[in-house]
Each structure stands twice: as C-alpha cells, then as structure tokens.
C-alpha positions in Angstrom: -6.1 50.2 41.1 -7.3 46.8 39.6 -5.8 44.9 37.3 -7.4 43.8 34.4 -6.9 40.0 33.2 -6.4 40.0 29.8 -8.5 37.5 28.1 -7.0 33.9 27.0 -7.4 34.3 22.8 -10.4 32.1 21.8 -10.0 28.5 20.9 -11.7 26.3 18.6 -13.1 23.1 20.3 -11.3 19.9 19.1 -14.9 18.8 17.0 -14.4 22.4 15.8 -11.1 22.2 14.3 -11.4 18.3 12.9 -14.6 19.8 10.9 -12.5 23.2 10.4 -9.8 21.5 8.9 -12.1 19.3 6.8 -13.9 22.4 5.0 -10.4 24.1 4.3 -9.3 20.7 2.6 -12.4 20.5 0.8 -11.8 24.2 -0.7 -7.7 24.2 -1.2 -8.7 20.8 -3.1 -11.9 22.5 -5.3 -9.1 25.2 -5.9 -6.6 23.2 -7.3 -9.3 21.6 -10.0 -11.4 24.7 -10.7 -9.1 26.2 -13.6 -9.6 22.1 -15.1 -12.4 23.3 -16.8 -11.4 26.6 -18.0 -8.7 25.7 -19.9 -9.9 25.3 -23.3 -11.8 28.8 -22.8 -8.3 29.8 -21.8 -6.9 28.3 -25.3 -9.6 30.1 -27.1 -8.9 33.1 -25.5 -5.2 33.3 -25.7 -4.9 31.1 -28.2 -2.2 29.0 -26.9 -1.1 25.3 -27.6 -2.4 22.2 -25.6 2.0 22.1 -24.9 1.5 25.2 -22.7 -1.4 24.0 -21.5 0.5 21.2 -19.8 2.7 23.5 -18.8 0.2 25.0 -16.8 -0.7 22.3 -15.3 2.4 20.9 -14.2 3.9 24.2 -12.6 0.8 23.9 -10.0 3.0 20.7 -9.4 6.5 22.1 -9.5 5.3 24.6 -6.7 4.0 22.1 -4.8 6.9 19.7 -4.9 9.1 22.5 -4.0 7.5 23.8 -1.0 6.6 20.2 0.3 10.6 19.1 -0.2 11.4 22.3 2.0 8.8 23.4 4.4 6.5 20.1 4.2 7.6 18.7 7.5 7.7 22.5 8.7 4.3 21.9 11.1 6.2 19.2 12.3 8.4 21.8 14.1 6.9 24.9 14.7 3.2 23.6 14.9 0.2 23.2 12.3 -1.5 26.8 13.1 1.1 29.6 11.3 1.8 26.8 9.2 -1.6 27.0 8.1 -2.5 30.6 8.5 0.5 31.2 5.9 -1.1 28.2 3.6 -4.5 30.0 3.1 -3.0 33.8 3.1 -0.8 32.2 -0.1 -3.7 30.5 -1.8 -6.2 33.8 -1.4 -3.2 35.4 -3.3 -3.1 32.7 -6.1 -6.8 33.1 -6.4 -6.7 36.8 -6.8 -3.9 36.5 -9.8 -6.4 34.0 -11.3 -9.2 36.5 -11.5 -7.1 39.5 -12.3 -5.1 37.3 -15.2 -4.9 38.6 -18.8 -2.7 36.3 -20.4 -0.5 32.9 -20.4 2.1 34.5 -18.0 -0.4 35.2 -15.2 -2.1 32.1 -15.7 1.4 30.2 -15.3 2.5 32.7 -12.2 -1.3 32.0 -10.3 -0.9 27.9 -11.0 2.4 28.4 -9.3 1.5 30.1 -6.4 -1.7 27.8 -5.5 1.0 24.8 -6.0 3.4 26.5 -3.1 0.3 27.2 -1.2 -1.1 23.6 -1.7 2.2 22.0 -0.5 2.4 24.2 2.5 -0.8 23.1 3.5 -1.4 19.8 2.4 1.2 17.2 4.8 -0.6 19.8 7.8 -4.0 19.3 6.7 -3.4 15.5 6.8 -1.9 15.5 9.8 -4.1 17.9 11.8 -6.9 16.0 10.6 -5.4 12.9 12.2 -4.2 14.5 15.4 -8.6 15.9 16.0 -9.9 12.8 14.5 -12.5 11.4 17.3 -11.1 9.0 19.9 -13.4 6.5 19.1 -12.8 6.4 15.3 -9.4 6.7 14.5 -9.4 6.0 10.9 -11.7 9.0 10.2 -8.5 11.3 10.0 -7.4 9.7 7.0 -10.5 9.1 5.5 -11.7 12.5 6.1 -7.8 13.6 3.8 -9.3 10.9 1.1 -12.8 11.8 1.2 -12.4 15.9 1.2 -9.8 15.6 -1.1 -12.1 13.9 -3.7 -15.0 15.8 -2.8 -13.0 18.9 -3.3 -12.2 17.7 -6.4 -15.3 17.1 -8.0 -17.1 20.1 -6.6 -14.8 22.3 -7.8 -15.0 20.6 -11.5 -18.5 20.0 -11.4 -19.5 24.0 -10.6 -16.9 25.5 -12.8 -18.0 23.2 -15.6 -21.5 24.5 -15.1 -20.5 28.1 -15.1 -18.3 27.6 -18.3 -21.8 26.4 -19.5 -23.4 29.7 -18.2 -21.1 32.2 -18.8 -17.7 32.8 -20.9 -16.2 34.7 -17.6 -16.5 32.0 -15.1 -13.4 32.9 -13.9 -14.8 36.0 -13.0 -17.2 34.1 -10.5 -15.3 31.4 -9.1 -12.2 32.8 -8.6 -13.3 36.1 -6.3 -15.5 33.6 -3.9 -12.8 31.4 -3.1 -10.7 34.1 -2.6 -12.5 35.3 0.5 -13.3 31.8 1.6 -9.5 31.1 1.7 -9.0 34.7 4.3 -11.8 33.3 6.3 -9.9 30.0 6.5 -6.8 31.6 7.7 -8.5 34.1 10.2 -10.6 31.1 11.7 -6.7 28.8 11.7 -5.8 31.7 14.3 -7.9 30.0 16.7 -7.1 26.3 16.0 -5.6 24.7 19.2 -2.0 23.6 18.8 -1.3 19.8 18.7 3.1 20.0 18.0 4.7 21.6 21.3 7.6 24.2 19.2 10.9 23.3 18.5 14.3 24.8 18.2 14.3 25.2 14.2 17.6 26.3 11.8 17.5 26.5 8.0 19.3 23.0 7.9 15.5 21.9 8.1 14.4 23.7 5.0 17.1 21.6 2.7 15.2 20.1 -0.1 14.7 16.3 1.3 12.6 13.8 1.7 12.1 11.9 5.3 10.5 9.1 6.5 10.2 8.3 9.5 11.9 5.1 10.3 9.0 3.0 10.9 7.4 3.7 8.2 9.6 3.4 5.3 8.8 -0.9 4.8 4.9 0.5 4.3 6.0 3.6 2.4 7.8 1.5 -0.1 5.4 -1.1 -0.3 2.2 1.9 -1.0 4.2 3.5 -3.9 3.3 0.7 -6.7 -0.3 1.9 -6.5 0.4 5.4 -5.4 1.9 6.3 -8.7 -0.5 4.3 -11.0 -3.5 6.4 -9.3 -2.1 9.6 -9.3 -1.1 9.2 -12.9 -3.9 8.8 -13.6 -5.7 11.4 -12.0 -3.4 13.9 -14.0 -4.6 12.2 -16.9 -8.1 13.8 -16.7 -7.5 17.2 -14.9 -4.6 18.1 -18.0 -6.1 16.6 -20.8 -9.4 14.9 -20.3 -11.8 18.3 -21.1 -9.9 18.5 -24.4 -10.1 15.1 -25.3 -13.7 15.3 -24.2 -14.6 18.8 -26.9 -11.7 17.4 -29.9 -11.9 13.5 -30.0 -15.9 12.3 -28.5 -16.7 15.6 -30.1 -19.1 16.5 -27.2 -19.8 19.9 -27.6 -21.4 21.0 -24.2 -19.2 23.4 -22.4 -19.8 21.6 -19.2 -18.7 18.1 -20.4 -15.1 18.2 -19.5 -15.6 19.8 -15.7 -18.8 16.9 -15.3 -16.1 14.1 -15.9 -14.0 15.4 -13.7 -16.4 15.8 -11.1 -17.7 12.1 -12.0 -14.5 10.8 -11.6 -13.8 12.2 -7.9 -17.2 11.5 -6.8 -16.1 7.8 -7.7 -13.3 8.3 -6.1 -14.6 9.5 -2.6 -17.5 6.5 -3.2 -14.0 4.0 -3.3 -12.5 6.1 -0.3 -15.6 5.4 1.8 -16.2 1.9 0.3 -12.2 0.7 1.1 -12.8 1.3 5.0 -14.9 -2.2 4.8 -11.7 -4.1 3.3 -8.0 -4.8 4.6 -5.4 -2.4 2.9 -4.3 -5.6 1.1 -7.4 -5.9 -0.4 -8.4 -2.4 -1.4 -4.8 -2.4 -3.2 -5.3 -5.5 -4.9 -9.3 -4.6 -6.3 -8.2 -0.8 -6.7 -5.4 -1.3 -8.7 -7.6 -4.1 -10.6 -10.4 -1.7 -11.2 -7.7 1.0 -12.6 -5.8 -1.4 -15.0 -9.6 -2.0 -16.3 -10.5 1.6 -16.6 -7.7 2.8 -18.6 -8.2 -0.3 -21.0 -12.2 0.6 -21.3 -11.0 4.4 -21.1 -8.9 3.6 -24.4 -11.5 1.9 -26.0 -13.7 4.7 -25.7 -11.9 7.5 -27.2 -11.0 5.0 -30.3 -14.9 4.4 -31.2 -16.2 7.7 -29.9 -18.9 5.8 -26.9 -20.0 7.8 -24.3 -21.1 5.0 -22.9 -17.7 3.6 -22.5 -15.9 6.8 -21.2 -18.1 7.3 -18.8 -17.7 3.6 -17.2 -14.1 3.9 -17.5 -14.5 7.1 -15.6 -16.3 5.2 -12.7 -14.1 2.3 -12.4 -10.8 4.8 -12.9 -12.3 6.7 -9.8 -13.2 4.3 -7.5 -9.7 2.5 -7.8 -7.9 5.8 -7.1 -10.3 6.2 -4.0 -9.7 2.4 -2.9 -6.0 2.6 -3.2 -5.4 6.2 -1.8 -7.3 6.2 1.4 -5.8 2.4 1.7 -2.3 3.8 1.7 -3.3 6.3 3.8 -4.6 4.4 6.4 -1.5 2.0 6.3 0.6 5.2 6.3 -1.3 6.8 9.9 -0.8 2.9 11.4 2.8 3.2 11.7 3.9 7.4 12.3 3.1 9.4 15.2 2.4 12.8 15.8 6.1 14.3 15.6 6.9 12.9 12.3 3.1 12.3 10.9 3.5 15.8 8.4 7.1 14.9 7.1 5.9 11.1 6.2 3.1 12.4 4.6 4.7 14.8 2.8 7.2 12.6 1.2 4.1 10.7 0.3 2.9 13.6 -1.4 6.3 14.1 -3.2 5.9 10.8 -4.7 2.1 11.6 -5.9 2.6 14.7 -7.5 5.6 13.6 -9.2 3.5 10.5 -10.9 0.8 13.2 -11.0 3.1 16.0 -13.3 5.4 13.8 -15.1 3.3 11.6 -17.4 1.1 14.6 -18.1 4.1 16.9 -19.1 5.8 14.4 -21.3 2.3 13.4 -23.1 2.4 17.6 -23.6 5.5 17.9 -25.4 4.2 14.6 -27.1 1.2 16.3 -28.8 2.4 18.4 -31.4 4.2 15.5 -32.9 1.7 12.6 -32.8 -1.6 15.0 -32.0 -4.0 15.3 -29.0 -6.3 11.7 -29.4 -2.6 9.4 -29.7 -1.0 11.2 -27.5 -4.0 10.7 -24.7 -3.9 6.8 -25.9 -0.4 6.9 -24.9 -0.8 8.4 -21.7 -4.0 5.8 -21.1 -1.5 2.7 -21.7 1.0 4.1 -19.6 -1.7 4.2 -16.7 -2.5 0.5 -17.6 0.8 -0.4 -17.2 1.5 1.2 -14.4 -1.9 -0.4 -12.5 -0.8 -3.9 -13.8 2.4 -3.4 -12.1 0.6 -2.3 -8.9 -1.9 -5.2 -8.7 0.9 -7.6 -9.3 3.1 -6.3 -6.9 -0.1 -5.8 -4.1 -1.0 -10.3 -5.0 3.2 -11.2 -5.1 3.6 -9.0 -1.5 2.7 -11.3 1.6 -0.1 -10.2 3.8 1.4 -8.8 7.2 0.5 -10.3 10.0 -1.4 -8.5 12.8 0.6 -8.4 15.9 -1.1 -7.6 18.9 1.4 -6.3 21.9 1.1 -8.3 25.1 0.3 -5.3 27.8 -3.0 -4.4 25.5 -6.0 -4.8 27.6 -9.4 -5.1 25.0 -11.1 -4.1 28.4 -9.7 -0.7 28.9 -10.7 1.9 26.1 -8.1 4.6 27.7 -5.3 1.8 28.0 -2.3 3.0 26.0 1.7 1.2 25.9 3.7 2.7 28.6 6.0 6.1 27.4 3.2 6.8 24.4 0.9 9.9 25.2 -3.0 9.8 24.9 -3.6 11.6 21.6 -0.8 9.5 20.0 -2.6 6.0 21.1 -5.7 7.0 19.9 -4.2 8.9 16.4 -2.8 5.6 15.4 -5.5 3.3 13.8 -5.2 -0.2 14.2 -5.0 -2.4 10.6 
C-alpha cells in the first residue's frame, strides 16, 4: 500500500506577498474614504444633521482605536496571516451593512465595523509590508504604508465622487465590489508566508494599552508634533470638506467634494514619494511648513469663495501630510524590529486617529451653534496652529547624529551585527 504525501499548502513568493499586501492596503484605505463622498446624499436622504454626520465619521475612528489598543500588537504574537485573514473577513462584512443600509443606525453600525476591521489590519499591514520589502531597498516598506495609504485614499474619493455624479445609488455600486475584493484578500492571506514564529499568548495581552518598544519611544515622541497636525487635518476634509465644498464655495457638481479628496491624497502620496530625497529632519520641517500654509490659504478660500485658492490649499495641505507621514514612518522602521514593529506602529496609529477623530467631532457639536462655514474656519485654525507648533518644534529639535557601528563592513552587502537575524538587518532602513 503506498502512502500518499500530502501536499505542502501553497505559498505566496516573498515579491508576491510585499505586492499582495500593497493592493490589500490600497483597498482597506479606498474603503475607509469611499462613504466621504456620500455623505451629503446620505443627509438628503435621511435627512440627518451635519452633528450626526460627524458622528459617523468618528465611530470609523472609535472602532479603530479600540481594536488597535487591544489586538493591534496581536500579529506581533500569533503572526500577520489569521491576523489578517480575520481583518478582511470583518471589512467584507462592514461593506455588506453599507450596501444593505437603510438608515442612520446602519450607517453608524457599518462605519464601526470597517474601523475594528481597519485597526486589525492596519499595524499588520505596515509591518508585513516592512518584513517583504526588497533586500536592497529597505525604505520601500514604509513608503509602500504612505504611498498605498494615499493612493487608497484618493481612488476611493475620486471614483465614488464620480459615481455620485452618475448615479444617486452609488452606494449600490461601490459598496458590493469591494465587498468581494475584500474575500478575495482574505482567501489569497491564507497563503501569505509567515514572518512572526507563534508565541505563548493570554488575554493579559488584549488589555487596552499602548506599547512602545523601548527604543523607539525618544523617536516616537519626537514624530507626534507633526503626526497630529497632519492627521488633523486629514479629518478636516474627509468629515467636512464635501459639505463645505456644496454649502459655502457653492459648487454644485456632485463630484466636487470626492475630487478634493482625491486631490488632496494624490498630493499627499506625490509628498510621500518626494520626502524619500530629504532627511526626516527636513521633510518635517518643509511638511509641517507647507501645512501651516495650507490651512492659512485653505481659510482664505472659503471666506472669499476662490476656487482657485482651495484648490492650492488642497495641494500644499497634501503634500505636507505626505512629507511628514512617510518621514515619521521611516524614522519609526529605523529603530523597531520585527517582534515589536506591529505594537510600535500601532500606538503610532493610536495617536493619528485620535488627532484624526477629535477635532472633527468637536467642530460637529460646534456647528449647530456657530453653523457649518465658522465652524470649518475653526477647525482650519486649529490645523494652523497645530502645524506651527510642529515646524517649531522639528527647527528647535537638534538633528541626530548618524552613528555608524564599528563591526559594519560597506564591503559586504549580507554583513549584519552579530545576534541580529537576516530579515531583521535588512528590515531596518538606515537614516
């Protein structure tokens, strides 16, 4: 009698899953903005306040905060692939309440599902990308977090603004398509190769905490000045911006809200991709430079009505996000390793949502009193203020020296410091 071998369960090859790993950010990200431009069809429709409407918005975030708190660092311990495959299953289902949603309640219940599914995924995705990223260019990890994040963004604005343009169910559209991209995601993160042997894990590891790894906490502190003044502002536009765009410049076309959306991330992956030329010091200094002038221009706009002026507010606003983010990013990859890379990054993500949620929830329960165009003012200054404080903070910081250790040897690309493994060497881009 023979015995039949069974077969070892397929594998994706390491180019595989680093360009794997990049579409599935790309999509969770085009997710997380496609309602942006539905929402005043939303008010129209159910004829609800721009209050709840910020309410929607930020319980995207409160999912998301939650679930990175207690299960960000999760992949850290049991390893990126069920991590993942649970990620996508939860964001197919989020989808799928989208399109079957009739009213406020579902909306709120769908936004809060994607934001659990969009933390579970989100400190994995950045650090799977980082443990595939090429040998030979280690920065691309990060970048590629930046960059997809951005272009997910935008792509997801930009086509739902053009079907809110086309249609009055776009909804209907978008939402069953990304649905069935998000199974296919988790069927294909079956066959991603593992990166984090298992660990022995307990619930003490699911109590709401933030972690850094030890490290890393000097650069973590010293990225939040410009972390929060970016991501504040990013929540400016996906809450409010495609009302502000219909009720104060009084632009009319449907599409306008989700195209400035789109514009913005499209600056911001142009300042992602631009940033890799420039020290970290430097893409913090001119990002956080070209943000505090946005948000001035940005104001300026919606008090004379110029096109003109939004839409170069939008540019600069976007490529200082892109300059600062992937800048922190990069400084954040330089000092973690693979076993703590997902918990850093998820406390990093903690911080941005927060800045991201906050401002945009208070500016919510703002606009019934003061109305929509003063209370997006408000919200504008507070980003200025915020970037002012980041650029001052980036010029007062010194710039850190570059300390090379004395066993590396320039002539050896395999060469690594003795007790550190291959795949960490190379994950860890030099600054």
């Amino acid at each position: 009698m023979h015995h039949v071998k069974a077969a070892a369960p397929r594998q994706l090859p390491t180019t595989g899953a680093f360009v794997m790993l990049a579409v599935a950010t790309v999509t969770t990200m085009a997710a997380a903005s496609a309602p942006s431009p539905i929402y005043p069809l939303y008010r129209e429709r159910w004829h609800f306040s721009v209050t709840l409407l910020t309410v929607v918005f930020t319980v995207y975030v409160v999912g998301l905060l939650a679930a990175l708190l207690t299960v960000g660092s999760l992949s850290d311990h049991i390893g990126r692939r069920p991590v993942l495959v649970v990620a996508f299953l939860m964001a197919a289902t989020s989808t799928a309440i989208f399109w079957a949603a009739n009213g406020p309640a579902m909306l709120i219940l769908a936004r809060l599902v994607q934001g659990v599914a969009s933390g579970i995924a989100m400190s994995g995705l950045a650090a799977g990308l980082l443990d595939f990223a090429p040998k030979g260019r280690p920065h691309l990890g990060a970048t590629l977090t930046t960059v997809g994040t951005s272009i997910g963004m935008a792509g997801g604005a930009a086509v739902v603004g053009l079907l809110t343009a086309a249609t009055s169910r776009p909804d209907g559209i978008v939402f069953p398509v990304l649905t069935l991209m998000f199974l296919a995601l988790a069927l294909n993160s079956l066959a991603l190769p593992e990166t984090v042997a298992p660990r022995s894990v307990t619930l003490l590891i699911l109590r709401p905490t933030i972690r850094v790894d030890s490290r890393a906490r000097s650069e973590f502190w010293a990225t939040m000045p410009s972390t929060i003044a970016g991501w504040a502002a990013t929540g400016l536009f996906l809450a409010l911006i495609p009302s502000l765009v219909r009720d104060v410049l009084r632009l009319q076309f449907a599409a306008a809200g989700g195209l400035a959306i789109a514009v913005l991330y499209i600056a911001v992956t142009i300042g992602g991709i631009w940033s890799l030329r420039h020290r970290t010091r430097t893409v913090t200094i001119l990002g956080t430079a070209l943000m505090t002038t946005g948000a001035a221009i940005l104001a300026l706009g919606l008090a004379t009505g110029s096109l003109i002026e939004f839409a170069a507010a939008t540019l600069a606003i976007g490529l200082g996000v892109g300059l600062t983010f992937n800048g922190n990013l990069r400084a954040m990859s330089a000092v973690t390793s693979a076993k703590t890379r997902s918990q850093t990054f998820a406390a990093t993500y903690v911080v941005s949502y927060a800045s991201l949620s906050v401002p945009t929830l208070a500016a919510g329960l703002l606009a019934p009193l003061s109305g929509l165009e003063a209370t997006g003012c408000a919200l504008i200054a507070f980003v200025a203020l915020l970037s002012a404080g980041a650029m001052t903070h980036a010029l007062l910081r010194p710039s850190p020296l570059r300390v090379l250790p004395t066993a590396a040897r320039p002539c050896r690309v395999d060469s690594q410091p003795p007790g550190q493994t291959k795949s960490e060497f190379h994950s860890k881009p030099s600054m």
